[in-house]
Residue, then its C-alpha position, 0 to 999 in steps of 0.5 A: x544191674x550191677x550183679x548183672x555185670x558182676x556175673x557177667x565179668x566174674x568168669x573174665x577174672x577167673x581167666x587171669x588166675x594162671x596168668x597172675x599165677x605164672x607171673x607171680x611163681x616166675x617173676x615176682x618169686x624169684x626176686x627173693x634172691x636178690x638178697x643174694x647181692x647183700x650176702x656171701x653166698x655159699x650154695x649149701x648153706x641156702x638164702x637164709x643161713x648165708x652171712x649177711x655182709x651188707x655192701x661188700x660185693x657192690x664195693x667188690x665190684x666197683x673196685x674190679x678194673x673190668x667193670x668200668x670197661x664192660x659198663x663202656x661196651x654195654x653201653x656203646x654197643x646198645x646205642x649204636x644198636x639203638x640208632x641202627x635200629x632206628x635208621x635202617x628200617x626207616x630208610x628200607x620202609x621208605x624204599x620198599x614203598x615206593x616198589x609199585x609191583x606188589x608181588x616183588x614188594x611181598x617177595x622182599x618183605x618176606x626175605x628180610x623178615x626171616x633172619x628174625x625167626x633164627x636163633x643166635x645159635x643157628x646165626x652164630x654158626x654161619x657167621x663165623x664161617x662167612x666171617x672167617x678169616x682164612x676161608x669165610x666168603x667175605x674176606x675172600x670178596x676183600x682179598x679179590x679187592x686188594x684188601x687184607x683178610x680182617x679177623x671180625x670176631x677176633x680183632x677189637x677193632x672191628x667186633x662192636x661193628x659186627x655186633x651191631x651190624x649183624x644184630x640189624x641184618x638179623x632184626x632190621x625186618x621186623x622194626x621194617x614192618x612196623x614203619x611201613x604199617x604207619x606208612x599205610x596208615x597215611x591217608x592217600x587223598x594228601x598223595x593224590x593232592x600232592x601230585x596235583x600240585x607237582x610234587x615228584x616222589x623225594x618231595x612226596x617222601x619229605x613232606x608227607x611220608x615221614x611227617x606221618x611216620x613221625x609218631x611211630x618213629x618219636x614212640x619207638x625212639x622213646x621206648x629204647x632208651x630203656x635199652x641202653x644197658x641191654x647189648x644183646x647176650x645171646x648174641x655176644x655170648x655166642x660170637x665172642x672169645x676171651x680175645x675180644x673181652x676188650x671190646x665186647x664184654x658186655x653186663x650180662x656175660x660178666x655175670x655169666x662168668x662170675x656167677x655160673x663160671x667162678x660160683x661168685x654168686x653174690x657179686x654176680x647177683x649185685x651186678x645185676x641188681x645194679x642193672x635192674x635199677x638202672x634199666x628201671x630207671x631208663x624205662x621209666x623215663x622212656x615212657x614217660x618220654x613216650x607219653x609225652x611226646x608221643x602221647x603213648x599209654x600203656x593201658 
């Protein structure tokens, strides 16, 4: 019997061959260069004949006075992500269902889920000319109002409001059609009881539809807590300027900058080391969260 199954499950393992073949060539491979983060790099000397110079570039980084700032911006601006994120596409889920005419709910689903599929490229265009201060179309609806022009991507004031803002009109769709998933798992008989009982639809909501959307809402707020040092570098690295380095910088275009524009490949990749531990760290912990709370496994 056991060879039975032996024949039966061998063709099954052979399937995983390239799978674990491409995991191991473009995952586990190039974490080699993290030694990199322990050397003074030079490119034409190679990984193994470059001087070993222990933990000088993580002295080298702590010391620069833009760290502590860019640490702050990424931070600050993936937890206000985080929260957005977990906010609107509830409250859209909430409202969406209670549209009766299905054509019209489909219709909307639709519209919000296809920024989704747009790149930061493509978005990045059209926001600096909707968001332009002399000639973008929402400045001009603030002029129409009284209110002066306001430079979004240019002022430091306001560029972690647009980032965060636009990054939930481009995704909101998506954690949209999760939540309404749970919705529809919510058995209708506790409507039906709950109408028989003269409840009105706020009391429906309150007592019934987040209840049973609790468990998706404690999983996926668990789980993004592994996102607090990812701020998103597609986008910042398309809608910023040296102007708002202040308040936009985040970790990862500080090692663009340091490693692809400056060639200092050892700081940068000590930087990112550094955010790899962290980052494990938090997604540890968040799935451990996530087991706990909401009884999440990941096999």
């Amino acid at each position: 019997m056991k060879g039975r199954n032996w024949r039966i499950q061998l063709p099954l393992h052979l399937m995983l061959i390239p799978g674990l073949a491409a995991i191991i060539i473009f995952s586990y491979y190039p974490m080699a260069g993290a030694a990199i983060a322990f050397q003074k790099y030079i490119p034409t000397k190679g990984l193994f004949h470059s001087k070993w110079i222990g933990l000088d570039n993580f002295r080298y980084v702590m010391e620069l006075p833009d760290f502590y700032q860019v640490l702050w911006n990424t931070v600050y601006i993936a937890i206000m992500k985080i929260i957005a994120g977990l906010i609107i596409p509830i409250v859209v889920a909430l409202l969406l269902n209670e549209v009766r005419k299905e054509a019209m709910k489909r219709f909307m689903q639709t519209l919000i889920y296809l920024p989704h599929f747009l790149s930061w490229v493509i978005l990045s265009g059209i926001l600096i000319d909707v968001l332009s201060p002399k000639t973008g179309i929402v400045n001009a609806g603030l002029q129409s109002l009284g209110i002066e022009p306001i430079f979004f991507l240019g002022d430091n004031r306001w560029f972690p409001f647009t980032l965060v803002i636009s990054n939930e009109w481009k995704e909101f769709g998506f954690s949209t059609i999760v939540y309404l998933a749970a919705i529809l798992g919510i058995n209708p008989a506790l409507y039906e009881a709950a109408r028989v009982d003269g409840a009105g639809r706020w009391k429906q909501t309150l007592h019934i539809t987040l209840p049973g959307m609790a468990p998706i809402i404690v999983l996926l707020a668990t789980l993004s807590i592994g996102n607090v040092l990812n701020a998103g570098f597609d986008q910042v690295f398309n809608l910023y300027s040296p102007i708002v380095y202040q308040s936009g910088d985040i970790i990862d275009t500080f090692v663009y900058r340091i490693g692809m524009v400056d060639a200092q490949y050892g700081v940068a990749t000590a930087v990112g080391l550094f955010k790899s531990l962290v980052s494990l760290i938090l997604i540890s912990t968040s799935y451990f969260l996530a087991y706990r709370f909401a009884n999440y496994r990941i096999f």
